[in-house]
C-alpha positions as CSV (number, residue, x, y, z in Angstrom):
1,X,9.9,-5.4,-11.1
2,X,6.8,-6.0,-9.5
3,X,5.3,-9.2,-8.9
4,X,2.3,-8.6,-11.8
5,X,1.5,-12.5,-12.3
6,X,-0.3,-12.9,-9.2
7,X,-2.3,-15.9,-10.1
8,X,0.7,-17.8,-10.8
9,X,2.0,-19.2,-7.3
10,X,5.5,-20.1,-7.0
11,X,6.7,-23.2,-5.5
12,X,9.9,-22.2,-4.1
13,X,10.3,-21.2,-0.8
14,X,6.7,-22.9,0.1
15,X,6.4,-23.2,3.9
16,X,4.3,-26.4,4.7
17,X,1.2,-25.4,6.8
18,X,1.2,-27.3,10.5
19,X,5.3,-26.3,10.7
20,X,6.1,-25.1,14.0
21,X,6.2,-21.2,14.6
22,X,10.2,-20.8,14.6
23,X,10.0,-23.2,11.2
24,X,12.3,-25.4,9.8
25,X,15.7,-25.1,9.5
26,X,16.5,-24.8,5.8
27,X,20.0,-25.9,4.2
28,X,21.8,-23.6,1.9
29,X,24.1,-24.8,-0.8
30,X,27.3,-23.5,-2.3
31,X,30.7,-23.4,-2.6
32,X,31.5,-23.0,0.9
33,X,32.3,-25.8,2.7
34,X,29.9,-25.6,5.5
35,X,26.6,-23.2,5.3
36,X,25.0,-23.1,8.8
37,X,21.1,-23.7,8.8
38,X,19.3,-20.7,8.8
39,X,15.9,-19.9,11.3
40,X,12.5,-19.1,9.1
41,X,9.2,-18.2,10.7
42,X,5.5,-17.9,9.1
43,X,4.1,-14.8,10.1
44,X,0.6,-15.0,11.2
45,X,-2.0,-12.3,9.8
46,X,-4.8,-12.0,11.6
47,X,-8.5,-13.6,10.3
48,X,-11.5,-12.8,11.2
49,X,-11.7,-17.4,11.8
50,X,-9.2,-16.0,14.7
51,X,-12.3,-15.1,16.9
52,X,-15.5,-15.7,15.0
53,X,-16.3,-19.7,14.8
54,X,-18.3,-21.2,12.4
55,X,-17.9,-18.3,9.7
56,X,-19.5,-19.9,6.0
57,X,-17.1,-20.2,3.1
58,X,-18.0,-19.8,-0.4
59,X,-16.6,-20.4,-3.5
60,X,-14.8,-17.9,-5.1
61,X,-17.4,-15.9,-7.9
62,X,-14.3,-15.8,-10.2
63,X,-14.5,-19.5,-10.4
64,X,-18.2,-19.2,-12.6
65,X,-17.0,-15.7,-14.2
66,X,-18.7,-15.8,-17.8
67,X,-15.6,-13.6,-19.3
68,X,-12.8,-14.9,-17.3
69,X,-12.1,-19.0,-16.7
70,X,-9.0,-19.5,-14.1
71,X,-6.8,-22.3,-15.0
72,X,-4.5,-24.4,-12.6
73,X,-2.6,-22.2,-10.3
74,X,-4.7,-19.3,-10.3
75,X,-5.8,-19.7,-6.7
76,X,-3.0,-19.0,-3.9
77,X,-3.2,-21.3,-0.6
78,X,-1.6,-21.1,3.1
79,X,1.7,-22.4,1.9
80,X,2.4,-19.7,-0.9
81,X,4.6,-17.2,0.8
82,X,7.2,-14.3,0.4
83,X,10.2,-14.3,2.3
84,X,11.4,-10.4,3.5
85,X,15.2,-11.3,3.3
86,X,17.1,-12.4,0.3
87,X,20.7,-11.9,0.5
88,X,23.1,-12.8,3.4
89,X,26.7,-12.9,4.1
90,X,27.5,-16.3,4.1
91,X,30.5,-15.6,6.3
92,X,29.2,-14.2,9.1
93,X,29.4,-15.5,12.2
94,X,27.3,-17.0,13.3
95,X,25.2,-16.9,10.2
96,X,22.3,-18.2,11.9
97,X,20.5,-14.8,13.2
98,X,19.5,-13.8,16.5
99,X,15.7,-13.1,14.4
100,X,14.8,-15.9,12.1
101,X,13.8,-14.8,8.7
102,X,10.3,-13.5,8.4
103,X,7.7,-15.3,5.7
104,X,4.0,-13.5,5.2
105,X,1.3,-15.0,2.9
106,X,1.5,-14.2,-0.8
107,X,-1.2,-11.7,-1.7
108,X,-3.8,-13.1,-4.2
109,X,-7.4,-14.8,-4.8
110,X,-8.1,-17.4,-2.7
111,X,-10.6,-20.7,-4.0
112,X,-12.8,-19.9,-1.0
113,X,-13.9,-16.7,0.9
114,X,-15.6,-16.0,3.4
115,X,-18.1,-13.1,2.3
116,X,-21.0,-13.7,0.5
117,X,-20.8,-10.8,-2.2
118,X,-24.5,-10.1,-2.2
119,X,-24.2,-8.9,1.6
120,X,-21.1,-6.6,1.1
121,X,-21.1,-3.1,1.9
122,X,-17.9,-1.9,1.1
123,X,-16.3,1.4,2.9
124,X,-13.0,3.6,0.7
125,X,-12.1,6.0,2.6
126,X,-8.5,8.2,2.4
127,X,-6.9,9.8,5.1
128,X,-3.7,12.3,5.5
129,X,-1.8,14.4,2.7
130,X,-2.1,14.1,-0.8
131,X,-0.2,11.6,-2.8
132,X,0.0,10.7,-6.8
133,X,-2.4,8.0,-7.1
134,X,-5.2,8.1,-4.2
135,X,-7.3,8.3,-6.7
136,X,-6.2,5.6,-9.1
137,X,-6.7,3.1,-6.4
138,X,-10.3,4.1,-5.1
139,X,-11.0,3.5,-8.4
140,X,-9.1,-0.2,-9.0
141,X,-11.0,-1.2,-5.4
142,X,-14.9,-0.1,-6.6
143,X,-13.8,-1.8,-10.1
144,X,-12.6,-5.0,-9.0
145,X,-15.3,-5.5,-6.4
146,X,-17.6,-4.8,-8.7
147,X,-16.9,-6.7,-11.8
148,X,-14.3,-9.8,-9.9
149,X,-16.5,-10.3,-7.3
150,X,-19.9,-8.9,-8.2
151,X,-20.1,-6.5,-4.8
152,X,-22.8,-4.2,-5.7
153,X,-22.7,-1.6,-2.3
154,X,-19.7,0.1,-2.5
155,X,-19.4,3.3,-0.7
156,X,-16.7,6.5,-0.7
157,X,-16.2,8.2,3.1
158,X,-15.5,11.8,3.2
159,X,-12.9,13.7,4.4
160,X,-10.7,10.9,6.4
161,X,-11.7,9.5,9.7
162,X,-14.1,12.2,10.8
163,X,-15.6,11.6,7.5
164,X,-17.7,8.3,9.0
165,X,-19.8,10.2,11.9
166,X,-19.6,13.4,9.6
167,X,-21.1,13.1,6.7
168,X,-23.5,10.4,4.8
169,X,-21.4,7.6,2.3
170,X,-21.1,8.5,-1.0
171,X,-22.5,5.6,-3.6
172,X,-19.4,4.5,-5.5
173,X,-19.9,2.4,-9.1
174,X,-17.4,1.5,-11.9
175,X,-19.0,4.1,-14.0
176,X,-18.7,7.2,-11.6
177,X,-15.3,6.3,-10.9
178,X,-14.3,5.6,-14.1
179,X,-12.2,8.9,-15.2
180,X,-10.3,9.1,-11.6
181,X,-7.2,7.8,-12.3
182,X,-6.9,10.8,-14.4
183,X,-6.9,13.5,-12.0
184,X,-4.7,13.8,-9.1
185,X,-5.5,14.0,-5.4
186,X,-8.9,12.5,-3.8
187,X,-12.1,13.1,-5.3
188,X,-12.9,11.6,-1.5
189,X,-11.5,14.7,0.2
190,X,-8.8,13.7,2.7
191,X,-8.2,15.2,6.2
192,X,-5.8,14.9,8.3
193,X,-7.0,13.9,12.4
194,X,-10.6,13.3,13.3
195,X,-9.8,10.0,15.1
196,X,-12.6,8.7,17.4
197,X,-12.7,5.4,17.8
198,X,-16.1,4.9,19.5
199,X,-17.1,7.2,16.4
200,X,-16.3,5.8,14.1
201,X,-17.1,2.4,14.8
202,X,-20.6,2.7,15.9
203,X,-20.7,4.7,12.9
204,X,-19.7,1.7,10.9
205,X,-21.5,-0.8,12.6
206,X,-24.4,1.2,12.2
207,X,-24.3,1.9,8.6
208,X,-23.9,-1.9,8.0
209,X,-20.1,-1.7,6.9
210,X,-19.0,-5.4,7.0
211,X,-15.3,-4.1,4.7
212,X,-13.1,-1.7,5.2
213,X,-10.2,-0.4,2.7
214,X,-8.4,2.5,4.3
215,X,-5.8,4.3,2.4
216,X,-3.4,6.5,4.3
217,X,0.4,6.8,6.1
218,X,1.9,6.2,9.1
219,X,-0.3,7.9,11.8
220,X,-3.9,6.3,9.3
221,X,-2.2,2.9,9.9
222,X,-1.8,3.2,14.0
223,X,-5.4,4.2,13.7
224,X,-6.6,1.1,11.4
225,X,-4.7,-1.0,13.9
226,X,-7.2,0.4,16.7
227,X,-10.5,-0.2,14.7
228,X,-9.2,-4.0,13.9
229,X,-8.9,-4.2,17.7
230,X,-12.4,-2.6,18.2
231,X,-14.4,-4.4,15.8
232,X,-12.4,-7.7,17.6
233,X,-13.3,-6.8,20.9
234,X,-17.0,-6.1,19.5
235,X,-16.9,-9.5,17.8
236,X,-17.8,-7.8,14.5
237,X,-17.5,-9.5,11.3
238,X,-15.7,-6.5,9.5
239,X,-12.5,-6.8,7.2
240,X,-10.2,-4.0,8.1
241,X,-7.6,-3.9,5.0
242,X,-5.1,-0.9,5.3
243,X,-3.4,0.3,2.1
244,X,0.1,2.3,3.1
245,X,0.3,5.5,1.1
246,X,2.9,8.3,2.1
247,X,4.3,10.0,-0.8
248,X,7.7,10.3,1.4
249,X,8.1,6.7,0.8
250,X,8.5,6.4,4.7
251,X,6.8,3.1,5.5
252,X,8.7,0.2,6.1
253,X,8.6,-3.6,5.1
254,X,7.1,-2.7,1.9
255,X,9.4,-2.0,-0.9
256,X,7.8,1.3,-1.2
257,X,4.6,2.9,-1.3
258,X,2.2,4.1,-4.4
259,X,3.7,7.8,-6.0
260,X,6.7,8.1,-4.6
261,X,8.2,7.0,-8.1
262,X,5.4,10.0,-9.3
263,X,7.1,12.4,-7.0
264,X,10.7,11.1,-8.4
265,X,9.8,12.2,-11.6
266,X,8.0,15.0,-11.5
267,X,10.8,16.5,-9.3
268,X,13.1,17.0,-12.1
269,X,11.3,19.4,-13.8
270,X,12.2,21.6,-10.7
271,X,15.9,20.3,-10.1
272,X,16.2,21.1,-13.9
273,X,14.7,24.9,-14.0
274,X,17.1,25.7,-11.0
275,X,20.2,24.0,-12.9
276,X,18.6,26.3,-15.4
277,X,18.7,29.3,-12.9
278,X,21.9,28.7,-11.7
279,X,23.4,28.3,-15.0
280,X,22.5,31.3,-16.4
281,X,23.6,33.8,-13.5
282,X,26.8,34.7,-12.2
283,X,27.9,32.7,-8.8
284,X,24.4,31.1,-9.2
285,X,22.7,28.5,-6.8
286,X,19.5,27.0,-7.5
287,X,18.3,25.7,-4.6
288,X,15.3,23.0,-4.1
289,X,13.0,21.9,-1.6
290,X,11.4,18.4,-1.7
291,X,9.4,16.4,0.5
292,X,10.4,14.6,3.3
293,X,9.7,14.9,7.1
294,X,11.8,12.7,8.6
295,X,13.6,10.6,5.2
296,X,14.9,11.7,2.2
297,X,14.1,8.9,-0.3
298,X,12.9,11.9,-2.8
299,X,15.6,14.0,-2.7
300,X,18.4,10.7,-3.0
301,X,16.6,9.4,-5.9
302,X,15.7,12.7,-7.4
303,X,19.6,13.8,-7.1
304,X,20.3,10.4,-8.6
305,X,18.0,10.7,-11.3
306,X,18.9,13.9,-12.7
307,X,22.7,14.6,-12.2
308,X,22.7,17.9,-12.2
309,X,22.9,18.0,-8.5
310,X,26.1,18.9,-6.3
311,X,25.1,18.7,-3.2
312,X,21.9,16.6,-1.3
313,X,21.1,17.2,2.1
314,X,18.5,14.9,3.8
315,X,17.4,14.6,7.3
316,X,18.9,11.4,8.0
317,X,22.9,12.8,7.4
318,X,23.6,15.9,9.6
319,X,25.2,18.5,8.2
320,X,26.6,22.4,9.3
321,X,27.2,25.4,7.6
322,X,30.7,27.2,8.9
323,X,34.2,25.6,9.0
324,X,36.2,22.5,7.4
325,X,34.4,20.5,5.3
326,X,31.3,22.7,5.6
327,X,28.5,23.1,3.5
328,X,29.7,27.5,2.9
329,X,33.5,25.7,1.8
330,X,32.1,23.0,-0.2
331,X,29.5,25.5,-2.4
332,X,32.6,27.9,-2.8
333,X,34.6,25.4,-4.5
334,X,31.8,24.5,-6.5
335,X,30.8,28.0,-7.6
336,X,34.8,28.9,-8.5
337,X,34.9,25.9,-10.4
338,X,31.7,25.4,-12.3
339,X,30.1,29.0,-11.8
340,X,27.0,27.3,-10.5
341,X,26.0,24.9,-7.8
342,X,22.2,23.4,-7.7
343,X,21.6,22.3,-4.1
344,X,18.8,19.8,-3.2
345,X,17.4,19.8,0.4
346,X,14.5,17.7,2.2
347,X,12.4,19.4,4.2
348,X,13.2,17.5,7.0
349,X,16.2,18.5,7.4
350,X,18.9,20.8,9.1
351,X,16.0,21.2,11.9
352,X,18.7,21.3,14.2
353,X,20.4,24.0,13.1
354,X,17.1,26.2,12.7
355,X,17.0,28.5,15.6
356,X,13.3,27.9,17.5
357,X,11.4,29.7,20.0
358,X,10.2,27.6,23.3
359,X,6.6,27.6,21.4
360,X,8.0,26.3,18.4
361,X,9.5,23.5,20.2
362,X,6.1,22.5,21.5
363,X,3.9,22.7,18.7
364,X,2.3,19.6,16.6
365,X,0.3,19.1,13.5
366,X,-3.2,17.5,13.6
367,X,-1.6,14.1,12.9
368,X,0.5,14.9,16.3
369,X,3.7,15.5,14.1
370,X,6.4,18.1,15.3
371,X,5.7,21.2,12.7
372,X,8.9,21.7,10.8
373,X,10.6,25.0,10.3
374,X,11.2,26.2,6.9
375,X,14.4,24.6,6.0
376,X,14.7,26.4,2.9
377,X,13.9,30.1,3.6
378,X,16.3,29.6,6.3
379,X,19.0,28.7,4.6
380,X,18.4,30.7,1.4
381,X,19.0,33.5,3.8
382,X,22.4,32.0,5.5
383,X,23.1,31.6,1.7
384,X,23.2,35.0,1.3
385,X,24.2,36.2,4.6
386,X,27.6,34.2,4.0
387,X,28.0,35.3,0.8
388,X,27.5,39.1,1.8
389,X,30.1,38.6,4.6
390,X,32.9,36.9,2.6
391,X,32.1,38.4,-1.1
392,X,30.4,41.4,-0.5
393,X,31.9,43.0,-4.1
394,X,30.7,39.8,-6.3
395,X,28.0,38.9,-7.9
396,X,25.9,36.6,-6.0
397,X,22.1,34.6,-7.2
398,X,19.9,32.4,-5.2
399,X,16.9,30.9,-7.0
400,X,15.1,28.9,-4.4
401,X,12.0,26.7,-6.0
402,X,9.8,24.6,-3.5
403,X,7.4,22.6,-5.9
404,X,6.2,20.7,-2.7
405,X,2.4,20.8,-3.6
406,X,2.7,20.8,-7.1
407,X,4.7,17.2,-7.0
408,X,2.2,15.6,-4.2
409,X,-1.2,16.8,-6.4
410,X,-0.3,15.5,-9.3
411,X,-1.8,12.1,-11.4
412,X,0.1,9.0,-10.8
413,X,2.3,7.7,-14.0
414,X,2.1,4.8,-15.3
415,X,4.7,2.5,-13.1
416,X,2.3,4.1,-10.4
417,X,-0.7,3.7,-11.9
418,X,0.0,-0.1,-12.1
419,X,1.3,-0.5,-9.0
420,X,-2.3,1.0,-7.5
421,X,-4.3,-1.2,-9.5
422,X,-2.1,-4.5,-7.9
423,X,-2.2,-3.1,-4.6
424,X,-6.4,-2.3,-4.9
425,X,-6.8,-6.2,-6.0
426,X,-4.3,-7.5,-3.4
427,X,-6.0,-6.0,-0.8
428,X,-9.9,-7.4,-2.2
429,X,-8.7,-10.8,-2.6
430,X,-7.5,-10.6,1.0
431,X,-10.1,-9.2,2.6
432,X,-12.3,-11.9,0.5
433,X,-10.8,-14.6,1.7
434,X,-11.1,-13.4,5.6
435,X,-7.9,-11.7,6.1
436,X,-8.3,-8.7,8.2
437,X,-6.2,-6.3,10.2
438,X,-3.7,-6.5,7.3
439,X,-1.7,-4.4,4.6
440,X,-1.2,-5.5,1.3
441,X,2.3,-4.5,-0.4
442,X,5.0,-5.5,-2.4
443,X,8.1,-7.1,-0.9
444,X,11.2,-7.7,-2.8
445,X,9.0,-7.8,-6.1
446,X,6.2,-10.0,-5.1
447,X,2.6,-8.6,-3.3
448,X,1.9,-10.1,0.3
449,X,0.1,-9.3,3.8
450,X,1.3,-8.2,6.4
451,X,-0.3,-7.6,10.0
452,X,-1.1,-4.1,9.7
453,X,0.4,-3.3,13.5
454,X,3.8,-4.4,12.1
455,X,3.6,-2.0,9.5
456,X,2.6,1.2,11.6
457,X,5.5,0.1,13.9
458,X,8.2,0.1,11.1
459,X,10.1,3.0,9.3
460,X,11.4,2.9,6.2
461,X,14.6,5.5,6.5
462,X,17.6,6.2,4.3
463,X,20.6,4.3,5.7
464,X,23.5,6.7,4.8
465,X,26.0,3.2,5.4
466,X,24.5,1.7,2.3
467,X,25.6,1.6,-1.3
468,X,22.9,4.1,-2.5
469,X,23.9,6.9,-0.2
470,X,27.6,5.9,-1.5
471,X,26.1,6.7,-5.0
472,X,25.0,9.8,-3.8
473,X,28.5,11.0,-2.9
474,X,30.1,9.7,-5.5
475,X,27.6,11.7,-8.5
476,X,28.1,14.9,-5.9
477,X,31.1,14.2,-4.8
478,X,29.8,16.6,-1.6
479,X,31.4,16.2,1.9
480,X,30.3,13.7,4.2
481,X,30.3,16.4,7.3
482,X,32.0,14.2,9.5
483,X,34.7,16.1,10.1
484,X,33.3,18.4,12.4
């Protein structure tokens, strides 16, 4: 569950501002007889007070909102924090870790800011592929600015990055946003490169842009890290808030990022129609494609979801074809058992075992990604290549369903939708309050901030020696393909 009381700060776990960096060492109790200490340490997240002195504060416009009167506890202050780890072996030794347990600040309104909202001017602006509930929160950041804060220029960028020395702003307001939650994609546009840094900056400081809120993956967060930087070494007074979105759920730290619980769901109207498929032929596979470059977070929760898969293959377990404990002997058992098999497969993987030309080798998307081969033409056709060489005189049906861009362009549901709207008032009341060069995001259920270069370095991939991968085998009961 998500941390949805925000204004309510909890006192537990507080880390006392002035501690040293390392922090203090904190005693555990139990029923052990002796619990070594264990190593904490406040993660700093950069403010723009970190290199421009004498900023103003101001008090907080929620504090004289007409509508709206915040009692005791509302505001959050230096020493509310979230700690990343919560469970530990007890009996390891040493239990004291070689890297002490990170704390970051706990995402919410602050008592004083450091922006006047009558000299605001706002930039949204989404980046990258499409993903359920882009939309949803443009919409949360031009409503809460508006109406918590009372920030009046509030502008949309087209098109990504190349959309700032492109193409004018678009005027955002409450009321032109109002019905975009409703519709999937970006009625921004999105696109993927574009990056120029001189650019986009002078573009920025030229328009007067004094907050920035942009929403996009991996390779749109390395890129936010480089404007912070810029608008530091310019000495600009700009917030630079980045707000994680990959629909792959790939990003680390965070628990995980807006629609990939969207993408879970709508996934098993495809996994259904080819248990469907399969069902109704004779030695039938129905055979699925989902997203995932390089984790398969969709396809392990979608197989977990629906149960109706057998077998889920995911770029972080390898697998082959031929031999022993192969995928062919595996799917044979299956189909003279059951008379169907539905086979799941990210998109990521088996990219090994996809023969490529030198050029193919070589060749990278705009976002300066390897291009994948088509995992699941390919092996639709070793499907029925095997098949045709081992049981030429049966009956044999593969119905292969990619529902890739139908899942990605769809509206955000409602876990989704509320998770947006958090995350698009996490990353205001941050940016507010001086924070800059950050990422708002949940972390084991409760929003924080987090330096935004931490979270462009960290991946978030499936770990096949955890318990959920263990559930995947033991609903599929599909080989491990060690045995090779």
């Amino acid at each position: 569950m998500e941390d949805q009381n925000q204004g309510t700060p909890q006192t537990a776990g507080r880390h006392p501002a002035g501690e040293p960096e390392d922090g203090p060492d904190v005693s555990v109790e139990g029923n052990l007889d002796v619990v070594p200490p264990m190593s904490i340490r406040l993660e700093k997240v950069p403010q723009l007070t970190d290199y421009l002195s004498g900023l103003p504060s101001y008090t907080n416009p929620v504090q004289h909102n007409q509508f709206y009167h915040p009692t005791d506890g509302f505001y959050l202050s230096a020493s509310d924090v979230v700690i990343q780890k919560i469970f530990f072996d007890l009996s390891a030794v040493p239990f004291r870790c070689s890297t002490p347990n990170l704390l970051y600040p706990r995402a919410g309104p602050r008592s004083e800011i450091r922006f006047d909202p009558a000299e605001v001017r706002a930039a949204i602006v989404t980046c990258g592929g499409l993903c359920p509930g882009m939309n949803t929160v443009i919409r949360e950041l031009v409503v809460g600015l508006w109406d918590l804060y009372g920030v009046r220029e509030i502008f949309g960028i087209r098109a990504g990055y190349r959309g700032f020395y492109s193409w004018d702003p678009i005027k955002l307001t409450p009321k032109w946003v109002d019905h975009w939650h409703k519709s999937g994609g970006t009625i921004l546009q999105t696109s993927r490169g574009g990056f120029d840094l001189k650019k986009i900056v002078d573009a920025i400081e030229a328009r007067g842009f004094n907050q920035l809120y942009i929403i996009g993956g991996d390779g749109t967060m390395r890129g936010v890290v480089k404007i912070f930087e810029e608008t530091q070494r310019r000495n600009l007074k700009i917030g630079v808030c980045g707000i994680p979105k990959t629909v792959d759920n790939d990003i680390g730290i965070i628990d995980r990022s807006f629609g990939f619980q969207t993408a879970v769901e709508t996934a098993q109207a495809a996994i259904n129609a080819a248990h469907v498929e399969a069902e109704s032929a004779v030695n039938g596979i129905g055979f699925v494609k989902l997203m995932g470059r390089s984790t398969g977070h969709i396809a392990l929760h979608a197989t977990l979801s629906s149960r109706d898969v057998d077998c889920c293959l995911i770029p972080e377990n390898d697998f082959y074809l031929e031999g022993k404990g192969g995928l062919f002997e595996f799917l044979e058992q299956r189909l003279r058992e059951n008379g169907h098999a539905v086979l799941v497969v990210a998109e990521g993987a088996g990219q090994n075992l996809i023969p490529r030309t030198e050029s193919e080798k070589e060749q990278r998307d705009e976002s300066g990604n390897p291009v994948l081969l088509d995992v699941g033409h390919w092996l639709k056709s070793e499907l029925k290549n095997w098949w045709e060489r081992e049981h030429a005189d049966e009956l044999f049906t593969v119905k292969y369903i990619d529902p890739t861009y139908m899942i990605r362009a769809v509206p955000a549901n409602a876990t989704d939708n509320l998770y947006c709207t958090l995350l698009a008032h996490s990353a205001i009341h941050g940016v507010m309050a001086g924070y800059t060069g950050f990422v708002p995001g949940p972390i084991n259920g409760n929003y924080a901030y987090i330096p935004v270069e931490h979270v462009a370095q960290a991946k978030n991939v499936v770990d096949t020696k955890d318990h959920k991968w263990a559930w995947v085998r033991s609903v599929t009961n599909q080989p491990d393909f060690a045995m090779r």
